[in-house]
N, C-alpha and C positions, 0 to 999 in steps of 0.2 A: 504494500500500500504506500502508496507516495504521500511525503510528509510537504505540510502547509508550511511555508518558512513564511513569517508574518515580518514585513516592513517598517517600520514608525519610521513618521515622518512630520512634522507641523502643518498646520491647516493651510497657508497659506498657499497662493495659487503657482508661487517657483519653486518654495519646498514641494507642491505637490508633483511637477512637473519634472521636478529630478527625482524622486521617489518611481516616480509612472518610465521613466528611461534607465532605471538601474533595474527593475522589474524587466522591464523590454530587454535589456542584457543578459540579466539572468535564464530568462526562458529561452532566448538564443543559445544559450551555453547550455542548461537543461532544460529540454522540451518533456521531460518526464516528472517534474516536479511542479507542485501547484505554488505559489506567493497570492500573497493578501497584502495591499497597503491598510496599515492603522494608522489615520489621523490623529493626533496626537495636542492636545492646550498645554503651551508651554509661557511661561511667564515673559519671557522677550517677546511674546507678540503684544502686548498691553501697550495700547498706542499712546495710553499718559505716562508710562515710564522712560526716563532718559535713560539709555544703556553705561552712557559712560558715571553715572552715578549712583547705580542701579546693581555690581557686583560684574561689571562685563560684557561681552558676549556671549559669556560660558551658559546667559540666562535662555538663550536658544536651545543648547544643549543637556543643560542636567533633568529635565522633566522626563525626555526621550533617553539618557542611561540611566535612568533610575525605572523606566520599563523596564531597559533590556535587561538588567540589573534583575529586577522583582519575574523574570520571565514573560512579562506579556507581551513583548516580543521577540524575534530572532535579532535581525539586528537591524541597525538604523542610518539613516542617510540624513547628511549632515553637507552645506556651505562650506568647504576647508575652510574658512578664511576665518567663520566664528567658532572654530574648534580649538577647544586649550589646548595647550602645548605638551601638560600633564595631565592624563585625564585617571580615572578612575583604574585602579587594580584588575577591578574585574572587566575592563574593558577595554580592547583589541582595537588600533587604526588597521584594519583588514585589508585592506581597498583606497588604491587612489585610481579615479576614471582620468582616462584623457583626459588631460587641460581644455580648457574653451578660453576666449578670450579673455586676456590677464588684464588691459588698459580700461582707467575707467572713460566716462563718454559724459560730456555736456549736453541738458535739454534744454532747448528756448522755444519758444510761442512762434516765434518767425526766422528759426533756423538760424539766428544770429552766431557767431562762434565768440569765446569768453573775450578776447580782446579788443567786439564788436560792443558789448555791451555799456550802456553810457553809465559813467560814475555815479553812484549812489544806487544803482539796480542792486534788488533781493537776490542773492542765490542761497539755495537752500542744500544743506547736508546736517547731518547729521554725527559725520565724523570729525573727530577731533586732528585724521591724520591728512585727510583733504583742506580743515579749518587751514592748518599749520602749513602745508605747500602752498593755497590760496595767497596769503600774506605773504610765503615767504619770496612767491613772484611778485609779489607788490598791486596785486588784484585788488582796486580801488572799488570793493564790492562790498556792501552792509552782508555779512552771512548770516543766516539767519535757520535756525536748529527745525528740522523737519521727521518725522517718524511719517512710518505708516510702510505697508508694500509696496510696489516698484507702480501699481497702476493706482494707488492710492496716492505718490507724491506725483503721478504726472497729471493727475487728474486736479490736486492741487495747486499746479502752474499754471494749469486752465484757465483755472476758474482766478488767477489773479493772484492767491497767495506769495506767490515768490514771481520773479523773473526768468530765473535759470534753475538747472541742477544739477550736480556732479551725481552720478551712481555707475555701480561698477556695470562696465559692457556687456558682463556674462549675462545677467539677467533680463537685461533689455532685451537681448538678442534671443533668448532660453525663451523668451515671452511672447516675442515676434512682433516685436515697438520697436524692430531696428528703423521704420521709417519717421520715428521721432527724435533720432539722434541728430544735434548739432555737428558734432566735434567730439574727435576721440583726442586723447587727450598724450599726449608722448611718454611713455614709461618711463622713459631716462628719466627727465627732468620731474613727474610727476606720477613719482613711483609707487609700484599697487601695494593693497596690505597683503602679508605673508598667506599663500595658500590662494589669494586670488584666482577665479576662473575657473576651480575646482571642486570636483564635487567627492568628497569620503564615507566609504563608508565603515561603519564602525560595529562589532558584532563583541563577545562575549568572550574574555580569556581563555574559559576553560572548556569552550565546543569547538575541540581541532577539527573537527569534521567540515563544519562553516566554514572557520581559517582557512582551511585551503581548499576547498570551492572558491571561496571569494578571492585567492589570490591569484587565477587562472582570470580577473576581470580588471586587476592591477599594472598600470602602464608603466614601466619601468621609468623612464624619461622624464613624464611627471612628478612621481615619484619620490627620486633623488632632487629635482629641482626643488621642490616642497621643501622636504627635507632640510636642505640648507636655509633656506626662509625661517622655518620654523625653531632651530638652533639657532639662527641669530637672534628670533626674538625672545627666544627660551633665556639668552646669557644674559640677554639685561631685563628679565624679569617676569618674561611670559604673558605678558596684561596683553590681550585685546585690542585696550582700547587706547593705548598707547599713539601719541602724534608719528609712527612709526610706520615705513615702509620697506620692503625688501624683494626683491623680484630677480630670481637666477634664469639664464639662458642657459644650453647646453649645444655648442657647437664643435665639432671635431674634435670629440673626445676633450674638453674643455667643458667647467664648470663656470660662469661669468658671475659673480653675484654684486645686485647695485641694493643700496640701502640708504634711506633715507631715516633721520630723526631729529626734533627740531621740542622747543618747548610751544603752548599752545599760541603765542603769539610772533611764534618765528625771531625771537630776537635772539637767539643763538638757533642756527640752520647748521647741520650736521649731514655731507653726502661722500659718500666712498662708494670703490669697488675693489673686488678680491676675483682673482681665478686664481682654480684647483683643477684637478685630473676630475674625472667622472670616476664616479664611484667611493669620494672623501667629502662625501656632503656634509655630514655633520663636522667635521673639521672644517670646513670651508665656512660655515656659519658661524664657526665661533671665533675662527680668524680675525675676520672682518668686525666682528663683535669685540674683542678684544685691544682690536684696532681704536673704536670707538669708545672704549672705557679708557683707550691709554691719554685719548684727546679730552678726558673731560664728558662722558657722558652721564656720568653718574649724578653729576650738579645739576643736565639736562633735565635725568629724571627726578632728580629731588623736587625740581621750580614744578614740573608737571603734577607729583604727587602731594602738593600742596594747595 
């Protein structure tokens, strides 16, 4: 008898959408097994709570391992980008899918791009690590703090709320709003948060049998790229929500990694890069990490965690 592997995933309409395409993978790889998506209320969807004051990202996360956790589900699919860097004992990074687009992307009313817009125009985010690039190019823009889903803040620029918005490309595109994108925005210069464009998934320490099922669905490439993202931001502290970005390439056998960190008002801006071999990822993250702690980022994060 074929066993039901059950999904969680959050209600919303991209968590559902990457939950419904790891499903579609899954059944490609086995066509003799049944899955169930479980929607799942997780406390980061609460559109009155500000994340970066609110315990992190991680608030996406702990409702959905504390299922998989209690067994009511198999395993769960998660945003790389809001997944802690330490997670729970009894819980397995199993799975990284293919990357999708890592850069985020500008929306405007009338397709204007960021250095069209006239001084004093609304744009709206939410992150503290977009806040802190904004400034720190010198974007003479009132920013102004926005929540909600990807069609809940575009439906808020609409209707007048803001001007503009920064959100990340994957989900525009994962959504099929790529026709309301301005402007993508350069990764160099306006670098994504760690794990950007990635979808993971995450199952159960102690069911080897999932483990490696789900690691027959694991893009090596990706990966290791992750990887180093996620070591850099693990050495200076792990937070989320950090004014912090980091984004690794992987070209001929070369690991590139570029990292961004800045306090919330960009008066100290902090950007480097590191390459390594493939396959020294986590050394490669802490390199560059280390790099940053030699210059003084520790002051960074003190002014931010204050």
């Amino acid at each position: 008898m074929s066993k039901i592997y059950r999904i969680g995933t959050r209600k919303s309409e991209l968590a559902m959408w990457q939950a419904q395409y790891v499903e579609w993978l899954m059944r490609e790889q086995w066509p003799e097994e049944k899955f169930e998506i479980v929607a799942l209320s997780v406390k980061g969807d609460d559109s009155d709570l500000r994340i970066s004051d609110s315990g992190g990202k991680d608030l996406y996360c702990k409702d959905l391992e504390k299922a998989l956790i209690a067994g009511e589900v198999d395993l769960c699919v998660h945003s790389l980008k809001d997944l802690p860097v330490t997670l729970p004992e009894e819980c397995n990074l199993a799975a990284v899918i293919e990357r999708g687009e890592v850069r985020d992307v500008v929306i405007t009313r009338d397709k204007k791009v960021l250095h069209e817009l006239p001084e004093g125009s609304k744009i709206g985010t939410s992150s503290l690590r977009r806040r802190a690039q904004l400034r720190a190019q010198g974007v003479s823009l009132e920013i102004v703090d926005i929540r909600g889903n990807v069609d809940t803040r575009i439906k808020k620029l609409h209707e007048g709320e803001v001007d503009a918005l920064i959100l990340a490309a994957a989900g525009v595109l994962r959504l099929g709003r790529e026709n309301e994108i301005s402007e993508y925005l350069e990764p160099y210069t306006f670098v994504p948060a760690p794990g950007q464009g990635a979808i993971a998934i995450e199952c159960r320490t102690q069911d080897e049998d999932l483990r490696f099922k789900l690691r027959t669905l694991h893009h090596d490439e990706s990966g290791q790229a992750i990887e180093a993202e996620r070591s850099f931001l693990k050495r200076l502290g792990g937070s989320c929500v950090l004014p912090l970005g980091a984004w690794c390439q992987i070209e001929q056998f070369q690991m590139r990694l570029r990292a961004f960190l800045a306090d919330v008002q960009a008066e100290t801006v902090m950007m480097e890069s590191a390459v390594g071999p493939v396959g020294h990822a986590q050394e490669l993250g802490e390199k560059l990490a280390d790099r940053f702690l030699s210059q003084g980022a520790r002051r960074v994060l003190e002014k931010v965690s204050t």
